[in-house]
N, C-alpha and C positions, 0 to 999 in steps of 0.2 A: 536445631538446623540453622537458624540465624545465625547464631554465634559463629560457628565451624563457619559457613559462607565467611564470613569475616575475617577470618583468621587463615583462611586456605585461600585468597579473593589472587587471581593472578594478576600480572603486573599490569596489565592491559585493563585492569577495571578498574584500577586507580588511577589510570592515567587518561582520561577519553580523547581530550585532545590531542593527542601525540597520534590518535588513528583519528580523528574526525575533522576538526575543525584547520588543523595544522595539514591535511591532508587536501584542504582547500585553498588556504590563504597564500602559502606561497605562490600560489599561479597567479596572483594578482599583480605579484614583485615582477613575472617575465610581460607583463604590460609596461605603454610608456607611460613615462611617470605624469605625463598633461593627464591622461585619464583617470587615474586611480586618484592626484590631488585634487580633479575637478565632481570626482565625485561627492556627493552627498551623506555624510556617515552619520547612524546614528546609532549610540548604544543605550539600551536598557535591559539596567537589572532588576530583579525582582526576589522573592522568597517565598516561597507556599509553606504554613505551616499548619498541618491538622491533625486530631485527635478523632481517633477513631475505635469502634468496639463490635467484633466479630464475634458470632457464639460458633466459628468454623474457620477456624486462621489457615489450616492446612486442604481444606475442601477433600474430607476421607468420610466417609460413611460412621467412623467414632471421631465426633465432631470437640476441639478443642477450644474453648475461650480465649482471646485475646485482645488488650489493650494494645493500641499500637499511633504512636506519636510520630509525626512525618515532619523534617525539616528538610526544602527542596529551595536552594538557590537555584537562581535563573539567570544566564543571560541572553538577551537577544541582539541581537548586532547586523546591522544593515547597510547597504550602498546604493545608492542610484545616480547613474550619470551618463552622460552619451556612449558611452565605450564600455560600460561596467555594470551589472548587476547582480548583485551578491546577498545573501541572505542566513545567516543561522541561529538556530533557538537551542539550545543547550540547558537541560536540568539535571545536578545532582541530586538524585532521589537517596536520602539518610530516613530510617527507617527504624524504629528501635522499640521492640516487641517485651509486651509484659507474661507472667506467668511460665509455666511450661518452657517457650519459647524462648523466655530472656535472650536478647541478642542485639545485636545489629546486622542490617541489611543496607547494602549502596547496592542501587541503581543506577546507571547512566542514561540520559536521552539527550540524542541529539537528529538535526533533522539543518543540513545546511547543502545549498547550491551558489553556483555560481555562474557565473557567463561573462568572458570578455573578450573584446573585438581588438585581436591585437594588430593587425595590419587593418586599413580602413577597406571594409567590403570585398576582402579575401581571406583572410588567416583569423578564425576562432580558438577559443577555448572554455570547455565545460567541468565543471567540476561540482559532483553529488558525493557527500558523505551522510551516511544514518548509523544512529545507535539505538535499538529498540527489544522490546522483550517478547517472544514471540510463544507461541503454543507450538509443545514437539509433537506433539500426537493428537487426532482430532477422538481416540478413543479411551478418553480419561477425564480426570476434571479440568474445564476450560475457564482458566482464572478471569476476572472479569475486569483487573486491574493488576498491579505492580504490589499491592498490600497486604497478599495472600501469599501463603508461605508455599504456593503449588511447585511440588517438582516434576510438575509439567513445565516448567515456563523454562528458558534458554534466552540467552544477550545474545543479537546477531547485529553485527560488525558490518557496513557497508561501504565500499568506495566505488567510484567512476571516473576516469579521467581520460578525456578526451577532444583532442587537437584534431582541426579538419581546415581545409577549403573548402572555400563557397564563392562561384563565381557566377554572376550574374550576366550573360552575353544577350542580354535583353534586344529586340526580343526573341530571338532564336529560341534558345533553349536557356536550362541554368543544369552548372554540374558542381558536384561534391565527391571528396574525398576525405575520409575521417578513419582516425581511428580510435579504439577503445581499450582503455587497459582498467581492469574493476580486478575488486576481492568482495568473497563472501567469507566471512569468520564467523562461528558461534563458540558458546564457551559448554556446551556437551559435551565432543568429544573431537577432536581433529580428523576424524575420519569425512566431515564434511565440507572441513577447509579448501577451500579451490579460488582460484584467479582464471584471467579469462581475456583475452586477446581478440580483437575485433575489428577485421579492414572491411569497409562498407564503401561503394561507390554509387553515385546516385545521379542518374541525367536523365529529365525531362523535360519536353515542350515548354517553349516561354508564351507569349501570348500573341505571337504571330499566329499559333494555331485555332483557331476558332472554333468552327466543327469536328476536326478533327485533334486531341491530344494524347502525347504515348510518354512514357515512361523505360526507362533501363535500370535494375538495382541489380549489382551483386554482392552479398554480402558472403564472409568466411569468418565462423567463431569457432576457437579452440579454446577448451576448459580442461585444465588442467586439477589435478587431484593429487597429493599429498599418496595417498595408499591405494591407488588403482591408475587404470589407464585413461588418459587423456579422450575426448567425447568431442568430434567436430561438428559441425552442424554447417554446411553450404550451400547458398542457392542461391540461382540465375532467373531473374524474372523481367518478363516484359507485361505493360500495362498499357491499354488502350482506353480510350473515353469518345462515344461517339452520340455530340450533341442536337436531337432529335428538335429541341426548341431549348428556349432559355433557362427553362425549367423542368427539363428530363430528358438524361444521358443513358446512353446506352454501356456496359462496362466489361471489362474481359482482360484477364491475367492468363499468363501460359508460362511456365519455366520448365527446370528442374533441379530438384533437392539430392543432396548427398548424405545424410548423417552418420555417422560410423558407429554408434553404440551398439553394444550385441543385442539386436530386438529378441522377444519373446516369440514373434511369429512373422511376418513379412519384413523382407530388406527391407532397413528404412531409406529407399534413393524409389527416385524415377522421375517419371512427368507428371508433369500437377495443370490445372487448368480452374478456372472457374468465369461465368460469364455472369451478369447481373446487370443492372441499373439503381440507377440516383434520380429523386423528383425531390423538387423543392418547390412547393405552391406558391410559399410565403417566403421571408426572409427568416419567421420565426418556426417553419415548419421543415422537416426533412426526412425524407422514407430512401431505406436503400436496401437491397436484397443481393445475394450473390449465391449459387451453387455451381458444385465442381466436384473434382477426385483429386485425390491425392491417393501417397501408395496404399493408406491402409482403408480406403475406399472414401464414400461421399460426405462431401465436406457443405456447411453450409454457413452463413451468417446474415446478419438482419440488424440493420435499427431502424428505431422510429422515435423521432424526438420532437415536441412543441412546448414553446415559449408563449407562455398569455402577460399577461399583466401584472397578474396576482398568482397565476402557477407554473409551473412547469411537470413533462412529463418526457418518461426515458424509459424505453425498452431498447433491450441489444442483447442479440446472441452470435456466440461466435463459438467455434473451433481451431483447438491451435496441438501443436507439440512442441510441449515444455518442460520445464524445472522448478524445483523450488528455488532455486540460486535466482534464474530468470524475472520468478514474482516478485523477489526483495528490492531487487535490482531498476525494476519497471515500475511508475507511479501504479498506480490503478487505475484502470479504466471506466470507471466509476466515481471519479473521484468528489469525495463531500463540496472541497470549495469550490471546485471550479460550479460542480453543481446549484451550489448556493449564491455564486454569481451570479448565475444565470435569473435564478430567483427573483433577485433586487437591481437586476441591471437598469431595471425602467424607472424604479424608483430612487436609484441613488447613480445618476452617471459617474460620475467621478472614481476614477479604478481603485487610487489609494483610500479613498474614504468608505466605499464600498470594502475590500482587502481587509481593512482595521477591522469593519463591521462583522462578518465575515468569519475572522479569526478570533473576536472574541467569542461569537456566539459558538462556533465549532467548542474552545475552551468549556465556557459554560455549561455545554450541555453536553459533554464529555463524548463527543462525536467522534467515529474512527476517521481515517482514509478516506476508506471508500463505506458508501451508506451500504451497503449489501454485500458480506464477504465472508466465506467460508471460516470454519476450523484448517485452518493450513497444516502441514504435515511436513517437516523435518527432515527430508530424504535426499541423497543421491542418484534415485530414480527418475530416469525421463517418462512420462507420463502424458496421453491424450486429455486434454480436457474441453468440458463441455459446458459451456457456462452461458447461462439463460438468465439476466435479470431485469430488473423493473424499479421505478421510481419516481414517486410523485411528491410535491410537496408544493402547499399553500399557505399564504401570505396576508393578513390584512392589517387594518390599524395597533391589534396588541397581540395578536394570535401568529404563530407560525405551527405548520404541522409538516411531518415527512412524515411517508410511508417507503417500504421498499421490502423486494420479495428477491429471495434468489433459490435458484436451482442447480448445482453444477454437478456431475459427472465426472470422477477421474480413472481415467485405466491402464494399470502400471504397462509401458511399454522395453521395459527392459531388466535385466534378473535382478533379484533383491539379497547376494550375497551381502554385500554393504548394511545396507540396511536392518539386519539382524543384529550387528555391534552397535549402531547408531541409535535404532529405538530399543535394544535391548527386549524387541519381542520375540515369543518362540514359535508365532505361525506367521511368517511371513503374507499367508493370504490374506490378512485382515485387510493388508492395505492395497489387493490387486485390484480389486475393484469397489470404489467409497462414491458415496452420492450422499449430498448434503441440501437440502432444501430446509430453507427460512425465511422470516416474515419481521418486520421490524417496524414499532410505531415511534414516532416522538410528539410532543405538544407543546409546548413554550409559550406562558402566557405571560405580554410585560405589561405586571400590574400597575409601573407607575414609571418614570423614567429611570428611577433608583433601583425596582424592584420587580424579579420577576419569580417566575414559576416553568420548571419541567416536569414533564409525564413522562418515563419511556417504556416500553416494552419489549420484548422477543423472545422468538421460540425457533430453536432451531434442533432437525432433522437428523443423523448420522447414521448411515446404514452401510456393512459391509456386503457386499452382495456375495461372496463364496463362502464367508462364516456366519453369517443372519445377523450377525452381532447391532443391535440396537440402540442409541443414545441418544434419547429427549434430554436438551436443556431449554428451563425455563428461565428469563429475567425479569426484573422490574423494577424500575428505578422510579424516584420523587425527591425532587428537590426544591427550595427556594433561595435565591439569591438574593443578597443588599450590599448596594455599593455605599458605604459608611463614609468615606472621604475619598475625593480625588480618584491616591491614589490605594485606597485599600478598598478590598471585596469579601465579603462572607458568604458563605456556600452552608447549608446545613442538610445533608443529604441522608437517605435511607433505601435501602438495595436488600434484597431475596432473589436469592438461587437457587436452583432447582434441578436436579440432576436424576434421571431415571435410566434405566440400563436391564436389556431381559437378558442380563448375566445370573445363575443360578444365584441364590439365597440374597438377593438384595445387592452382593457385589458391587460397585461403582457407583452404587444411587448415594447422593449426599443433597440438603439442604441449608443454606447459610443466611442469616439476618444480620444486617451490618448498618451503625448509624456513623457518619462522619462530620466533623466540624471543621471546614476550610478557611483559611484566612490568606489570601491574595493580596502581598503587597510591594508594590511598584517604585521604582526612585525615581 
């Protein structure tokens, strides 16, 4: 399978920047040239190379051995300046598999944004490109890295580019105008190929308004599709905020939405509404609640988040109608750093030095996104989701821990002809209605300033609710690190998977024991 990958690799996998990083950097050149030569540039590269030993390289219930040697240049490359900030990490993952398998594998990642202020406090520009490997199906084996020969796994291609005003008529009001041009590409099958168009206008209250603050947004996206029909999604909303005391608002949205997709059961257009409130006790504490309707009936969401010293803690539920295109396209809402900021803000002020911190230990301890996130699913399909999660994590002289729990709901809202070519299944129902509930630990012990220790764990849920169909995955990871010089690091790691499924005669169940030897090194 290696080999063939290699030898059939389209042009687009050998070239990452030509979609990624070149999909950014030109917007820098429509900046004036004071800002981009006053900025701050720095480049570092680096090389991961490890050896690694699978007794289940393919994750299939007739489980294969495999030696597998990982050569991964890196580069990182940065900007900081008044007008400019720019950021991307780029790895060639080479990959070259013994036994059976004999092959090679290239991987691409990359993960780059940018921002700059091309007219001073009116005229922006943003620019998001991703390259990452994703899970097509959440009802099969869910590979647990890039080193697994899973033909579950798919490259999806991300861009965003997007030019707006922003004008500040302080303190009246502030209004925006922007718009969005993105692609989503995978390398399955083009039938999920789509670009996407995006005029957003955005005016609310400046800080004249005291007690009283309101909002106008209307946003219009069209997504466009390669082998179907175009999918709009419109909507007109007003937002109120009525400040009861310093620390608890009263809150209320009203619009309405237009979508044009062919729904499964109610037009998706009408009026929407939802009323709620905001309390913030503390500066480190905040509760906020909201219920309403929209067309396909009661809508609701929630957080609650507090900041100690030594923890932090986060729950939020919400309801939306989405996409997969949507998810790739939108950070997470969950997301690990910003989370892990929040963690160490008291003990380390300083943003950049915190950020290093931060993004090593993320590295390290081989952390997603977002701390709590589904098996994602591959589709064309608009879809309701439901998503309910949690997370905590604690901090002290050599110990760090997260925990985090998710539960999400997804309910296909529109027909699954597509779909059928794209995941090549024969019951479309599997995926009309999927619920995924999981549970995730980690431990991180630094045993010495050179060296530490992770624990992690997880088990997560998959249920289709119109075929029963069931799948328990288990994980568990251990590792210790040393950082040997400077600028090298060694990782020696050991991982067990665990896959069960009340598919007839064992079907889908597979287990995998994997030990790897990392060497991280920096120039």
């Amino acid at each position: 399978m290696a080999s063939t990958t290699a030898k059939t690799m389209a042009p687009w996998q050998t070239r990452p920047l030509a979609l990624g990083l070149t999909s950014i950097i030109p917007l820098l050149g429509m900046t004036s040239a004071g800002s981009v030569s006053a900025a701050e540039w720095k480049v570092m590269p680096s090389i991961n190379v490890s050896e690694s030993y699978t007794d289940n390289v393919k994750l299939t219930p007739v489980a294969e051995s495999s030696y597998i040697t990982q050569v991964a240049p890196g580069l990182s490359l940065t900007a900081t300046g008044a007008q400019l900030r720019f950021r991307a990490d780029y790895v060639m993952q080479n990959l070259y598999y013994s036994g059976n398998n004999n092959g090679i594998k290239t991987s691409h990642l990359l993960n780059a944004n940018a921002n700059s202020e091309l007219i001073k406090d009116l005229f922006f520009l943003d620019g998001i490109a991703n390259i990452s490997q994703q899970s097509v199906n959440p009802f099969t084996d869910q590979a647990t890295s890039n080193l697994n020969l899973s033909s579950n796994r798919t490259e999806v291609r991300t861009y965003s580019v997007s030019p707006y005003l922003r004008k500040n008529f302080s303190p009246e009001f502030t209004a925006e105008l922007r718009y969005t041009r993105d692609s989503v590409k995978t390398s399955t099958q083009n039938v999920f190929d789509s670009t996407g168009d995006k005029i957003l206008f955005d005016l609310k209250s400046g800080s004249a308004y005291k007690t009283i603050s309101w909002g106008f947004q209307f946003a219009d996206q069209k997504i466009h599709y390669p082998n179907q029909a175009d999918v709009e999604f419109q909507t007109s909303t007003v937002n109120g905020n009525y400040a009861l005391s310093s620390l608890f608002s009263l809150t209320a949205t009203a619009g309405y939405e237009n979508n044009t997709y062919v729904a499964l059961g109610e037009k998706p257009s009408g009026i929407f509404w939802t009323t709620g409130f905001s309390w913030t006790p503390t500066e480190r504490t905040r509760f906020a609640f909201s219920a309403g309707k929209r067309f396909y009936g009661s809508t609701y969401s929630a957080t609650i988040s507090e900041r100690a010293r030594t923890s932090v803690w986060s729950l939020g539920y919400n309801e939306d109608i989405t996409t997969t295109r949507g998810q790739y396209l939108i950070p997470a809402t969950n997301d690990t750093s910003a989370f892990l900021n929040q963690l160490w803000k008291a003990s380390i002020p300083d943003n950049n030095t915190r950020q290093q911190l931060v993004d090593n230990f993320i590295r390290d301890t081989n952390l997603p996104s977002a701390l709590a996130q589904p098996f994602n699913t591959v589709t064309n399909r608009v879809f309701l989701q439901k998503n309910l999660q949690a997370s905590v994590a604690f901090t002290g002289a050599q110990n760090t821990v997260l925990l985090s729990a998710l539960n999400v709901k997804r309910e296909a809202q529109s027909a699954s002809q597509a779909d059928i070519l794209l995941l090549g299944i024969s019951n479309p129902a599997l995926l009309e209605k999927v619920r995924q509930t999981g549970v995730n630990a980690l431990w991180n012990w630094q045993w010495s300033p050179r060296t530490s220790a992770n624990l992690s764990t997880g088990y997560t849920q998959t249920v289709s609710a119109n075929t029963g169909i069931k799948d328990n995955t288990k994980t568990a990871r251990a590792s210790i690190s040393r950082q040997l010089q400077t600028k090298l690091r060694a990782t020696v790691e050991v991982r067990r998977v665990e896959k069960q499924s009340n598919l007839a005669n064992g079907a889908g169940n597979f287990n995998e024991n994997a030990v790897t030897l990392f060497l991280l090194l920096g120039f």
